[in-house]
C-alpha positions as CSV (number, residue, x, y, z in Angstrom):
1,X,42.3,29.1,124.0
2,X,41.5,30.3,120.5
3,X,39.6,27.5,118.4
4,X,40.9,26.8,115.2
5,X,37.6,26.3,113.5
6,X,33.7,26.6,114.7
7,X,30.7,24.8,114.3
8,X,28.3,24.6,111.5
9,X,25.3,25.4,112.2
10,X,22.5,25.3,109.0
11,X,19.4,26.7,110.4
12,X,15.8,25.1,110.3
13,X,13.7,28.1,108.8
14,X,10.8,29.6,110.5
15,X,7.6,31.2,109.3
16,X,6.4,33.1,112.4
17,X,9.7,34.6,113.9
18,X,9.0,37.3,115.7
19,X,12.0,40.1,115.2
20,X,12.3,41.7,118.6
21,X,15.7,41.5,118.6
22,X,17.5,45.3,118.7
23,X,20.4,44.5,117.0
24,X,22.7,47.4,115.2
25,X,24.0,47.1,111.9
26,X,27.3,48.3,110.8
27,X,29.4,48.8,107.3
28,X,33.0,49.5,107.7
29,X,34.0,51.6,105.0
30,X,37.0,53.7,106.1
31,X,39.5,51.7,104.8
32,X,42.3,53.1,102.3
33,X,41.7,50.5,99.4
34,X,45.7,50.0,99.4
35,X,45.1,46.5,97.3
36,X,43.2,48.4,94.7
37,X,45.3,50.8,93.4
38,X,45.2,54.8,92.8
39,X,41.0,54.6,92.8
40,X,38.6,54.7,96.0
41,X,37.3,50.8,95.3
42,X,34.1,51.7,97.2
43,X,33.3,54.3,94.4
44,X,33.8,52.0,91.7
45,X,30.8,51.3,89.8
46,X,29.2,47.8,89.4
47,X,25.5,47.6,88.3
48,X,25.4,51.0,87.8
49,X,25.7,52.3,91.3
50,X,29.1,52.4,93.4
51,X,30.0,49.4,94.9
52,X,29.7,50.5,98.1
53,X,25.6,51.7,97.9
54,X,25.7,47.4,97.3
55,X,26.5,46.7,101.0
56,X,25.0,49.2,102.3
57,X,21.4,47.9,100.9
58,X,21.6,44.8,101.6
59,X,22.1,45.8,105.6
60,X,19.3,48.6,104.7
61,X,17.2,46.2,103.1
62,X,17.0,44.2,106.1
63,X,15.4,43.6,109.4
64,X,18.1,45.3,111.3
65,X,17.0,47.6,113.8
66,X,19.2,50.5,112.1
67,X,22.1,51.2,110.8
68,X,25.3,53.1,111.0
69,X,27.9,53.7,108.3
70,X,31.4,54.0,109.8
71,X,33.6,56.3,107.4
72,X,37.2,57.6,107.4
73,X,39.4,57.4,104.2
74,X,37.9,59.7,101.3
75,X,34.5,60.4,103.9
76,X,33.0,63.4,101.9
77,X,32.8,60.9,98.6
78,X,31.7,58.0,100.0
79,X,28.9,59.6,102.3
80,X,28.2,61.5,99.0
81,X,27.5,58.5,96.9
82,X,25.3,57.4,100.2
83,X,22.6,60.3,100.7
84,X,19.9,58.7,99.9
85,X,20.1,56.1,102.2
86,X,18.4,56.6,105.7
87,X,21.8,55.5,107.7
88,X,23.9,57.3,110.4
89,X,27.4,58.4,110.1
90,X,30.2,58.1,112.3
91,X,33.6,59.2,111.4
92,X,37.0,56.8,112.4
93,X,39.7,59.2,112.2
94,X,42.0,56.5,113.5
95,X,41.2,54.3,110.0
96,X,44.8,54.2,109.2
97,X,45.9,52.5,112.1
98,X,43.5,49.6,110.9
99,X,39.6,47.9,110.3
100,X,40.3,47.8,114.2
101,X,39.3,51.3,115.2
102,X,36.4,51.1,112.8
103,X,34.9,47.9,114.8
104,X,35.4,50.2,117.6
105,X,33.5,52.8,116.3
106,X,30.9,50.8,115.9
107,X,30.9,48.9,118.9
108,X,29.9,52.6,120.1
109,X,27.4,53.0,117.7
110,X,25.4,49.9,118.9
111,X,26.1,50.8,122.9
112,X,24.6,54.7,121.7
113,X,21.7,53.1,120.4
114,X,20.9,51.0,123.5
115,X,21.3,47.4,120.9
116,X,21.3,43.9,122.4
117,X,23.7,42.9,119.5
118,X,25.4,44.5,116.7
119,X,26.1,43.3,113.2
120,X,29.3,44.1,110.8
121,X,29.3,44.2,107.4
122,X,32.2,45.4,104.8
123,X,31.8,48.2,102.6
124,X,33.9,45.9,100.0
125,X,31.5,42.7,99.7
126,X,28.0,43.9,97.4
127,X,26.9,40.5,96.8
128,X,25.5,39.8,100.3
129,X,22.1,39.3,100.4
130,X,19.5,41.1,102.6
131,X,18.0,37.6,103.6
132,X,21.4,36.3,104.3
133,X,21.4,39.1,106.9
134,X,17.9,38.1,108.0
135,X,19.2,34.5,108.3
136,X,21.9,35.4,110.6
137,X,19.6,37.9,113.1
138,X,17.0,35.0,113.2
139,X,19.7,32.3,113.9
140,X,20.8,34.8,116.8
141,X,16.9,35.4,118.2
142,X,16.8,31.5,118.2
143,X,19.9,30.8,120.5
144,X,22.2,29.4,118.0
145,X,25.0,31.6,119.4
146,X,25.9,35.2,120.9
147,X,28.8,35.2,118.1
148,X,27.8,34.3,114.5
149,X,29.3,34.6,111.3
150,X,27.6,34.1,108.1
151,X,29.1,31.2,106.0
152,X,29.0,29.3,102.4
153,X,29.1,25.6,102.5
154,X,31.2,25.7,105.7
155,X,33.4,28.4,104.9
156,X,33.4,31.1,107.3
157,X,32.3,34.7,105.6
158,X,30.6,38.2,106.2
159,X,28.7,39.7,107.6
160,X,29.8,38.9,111.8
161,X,27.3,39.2,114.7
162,X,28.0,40.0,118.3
163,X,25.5,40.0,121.6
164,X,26.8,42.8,123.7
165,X,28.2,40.4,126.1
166,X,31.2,40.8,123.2
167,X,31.2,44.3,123.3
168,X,33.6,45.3,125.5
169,X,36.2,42.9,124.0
170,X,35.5,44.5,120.7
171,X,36.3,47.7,122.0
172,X,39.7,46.5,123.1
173,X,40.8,44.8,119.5
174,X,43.6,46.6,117.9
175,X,45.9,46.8,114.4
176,X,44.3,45.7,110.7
177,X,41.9,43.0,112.4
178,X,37.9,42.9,112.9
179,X,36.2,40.7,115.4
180,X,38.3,37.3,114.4
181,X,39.3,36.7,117.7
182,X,36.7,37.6,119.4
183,X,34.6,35.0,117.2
184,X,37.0,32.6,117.2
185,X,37.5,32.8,121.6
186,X,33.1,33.0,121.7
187,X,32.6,30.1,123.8
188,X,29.3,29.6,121.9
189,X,30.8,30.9,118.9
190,X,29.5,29.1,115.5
191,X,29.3,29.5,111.4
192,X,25.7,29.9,110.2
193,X,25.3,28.5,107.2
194,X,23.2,30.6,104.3
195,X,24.1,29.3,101.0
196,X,24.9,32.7,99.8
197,X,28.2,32.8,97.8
198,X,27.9,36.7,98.6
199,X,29.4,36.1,102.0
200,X,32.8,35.3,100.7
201,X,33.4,37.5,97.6
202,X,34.8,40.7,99.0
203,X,36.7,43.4,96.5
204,X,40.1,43.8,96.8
205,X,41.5,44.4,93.5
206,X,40.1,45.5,89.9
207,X,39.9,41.9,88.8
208,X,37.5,41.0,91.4
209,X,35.3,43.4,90.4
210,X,35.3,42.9,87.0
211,X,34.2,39.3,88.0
212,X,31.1,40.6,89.3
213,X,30.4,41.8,86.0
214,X,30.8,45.8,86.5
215,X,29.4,48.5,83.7
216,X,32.0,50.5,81.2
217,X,31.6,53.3,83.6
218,X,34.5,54.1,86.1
219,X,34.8,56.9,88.5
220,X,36.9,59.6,89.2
């Protein structure tokens, strides 16, 4: 039975955690950026770099084991705009069907790489925090859950994290959906709360970007 909402859990901090964890980091950035209009959104520049080089740092930035970069819609631009991160690449040539087959891209990803867990991020939110990602692997390593989500005073955000006891239901999700379900049906499923207001600001239109406080430049 699916539970309408999960547990808050707000972390006691730690100075001597010890990150053994393997755990795989993902950004889904296949999508079409329908909501946005005629532009790749991910390309759009905010802070002087395109929004998508946000997301990708913060996941590069943190104490993930390594990361993967799942691309589909407009692939040649966005991987462009991403060479000088050290990332692999994987290629969803099912994105329009939905963020589905991109989770399950990356669900092979993390099994590839051997990872006890995997983490997804979305190419669309640049105001995450690396230490917000930190948070979450930490709260994992400490047995607060084997599904987490990052959240903001209560409210459930991005990025997600699975233990691989989830992957296989991953693998079978289908349509425009992530890992919802799969959170929400995570017996020890729970919201970890960071106190970053990056986990629930995603991109969808010009107007949300413009609230982030983007340069005059635009892209092509």
């Amino acid at each position: 039975m699916t539970r309408e909402s999960l547990p808050v859990i707000d972390p006691s901090p730690t100075e001597d955690t010890e990150w053994d964890a393997v755990v795989h980091g993902v950004v889904l950035a296949a999508g079409t950026s329908s909501r946005y209009g005629t532009k790749n959104k991910l390309l759009e520049p905010l802070n002087d770099k395109p929004l998508v080089c946000h997301a990708v740092s913060s996941l590069v930035d943190s104490r993930l084991t390594d990361v993967t970069i799942v691309l589909g819609h407009d692939f040649e631009r966005v991987r462009a705009a991403l060479q000088e991160y050290d990332v692999e690449y994987r290629y969803n040539n099912a994105y329009e069907t939905g963020q589905s087959a991109s989770v399950r891209e990356g669900v092979a990803a993390a099994r590839d790489r051997g990872a006890e867990a995997i983490l997804f991020a979305l190419g669309d939110m640049p105001a995450v925090s690396p230490s917000t990602v930190n948070t979450l692997i930490e709260a994992y390593q400490s047995g607060n859950g084997s599904a987490l989500t990052a959240g903001c005073d209560g409210k459930r955000g991005n990025p997600v994290l699975f233990n691989s006891r989830h992957f296989e239901a991953l693998g079978s999700v289908s349509g425009d959906v992530g890992g919802r379900n799969v959170l929400q049906n995570a017996t020890d499923g729970a919201i970890i709360e960071t106190g970053d207001p990056g986990v629930l600001r995603d991109i969808d239109r010009p107007t949300d970007r413009e609230r982030m406080g983007h340069n005059s430049e635009t892209s092509s």
